[in-house]
N, C-alpha and C positions, 0 to 999 in steps of 0.2 A: 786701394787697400791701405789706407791710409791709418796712422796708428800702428804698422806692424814693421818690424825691423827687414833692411834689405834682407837678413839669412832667411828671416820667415817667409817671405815671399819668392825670394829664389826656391827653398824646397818645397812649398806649395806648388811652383810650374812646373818644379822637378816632377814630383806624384802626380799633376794632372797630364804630363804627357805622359809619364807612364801609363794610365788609366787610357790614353784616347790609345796611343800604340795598342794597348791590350784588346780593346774593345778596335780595334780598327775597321772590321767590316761590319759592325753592326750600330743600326741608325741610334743616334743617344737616346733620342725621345722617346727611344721601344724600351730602353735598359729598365731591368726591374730590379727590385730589391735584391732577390733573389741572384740574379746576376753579378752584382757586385759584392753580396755574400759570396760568393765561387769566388771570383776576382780575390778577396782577400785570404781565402784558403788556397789558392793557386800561389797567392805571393808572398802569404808570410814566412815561409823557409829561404828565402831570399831576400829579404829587407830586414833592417836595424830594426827595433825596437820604436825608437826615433820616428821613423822612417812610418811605420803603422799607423805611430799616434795621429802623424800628418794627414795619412790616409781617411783618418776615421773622422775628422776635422773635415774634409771634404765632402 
């Protein structure tokens, strides 16, 4: 990740464990678009603003 400051990348591992916690029992490879659509209607009432952009970056 080079080129990105440690905050960047500390809250990029942040949002992708949250992403693997959320998605826990289910294999990545199958996740669909759709999926992670829900995933961000499921979490945007609890994450910053911030915190989304991150997400959508992923």
């Amino acid at each position: 990740m080079e080129g990105y400051s440690p905050h960047t990348i500390k809250a990029y591992k942040v949002q992708l464990n949250t992403l693997i916690r959320y998605f826990k029992d289910i294999d990545i490879q199958t996740l669909t678009t759709e999926d992670l659509k829900q995933y961000l209607i499921n979490t945007r009432d609890h994450l910053k603003p911030a915190s989304l952009a991150t997400v959508s970056v992923l």
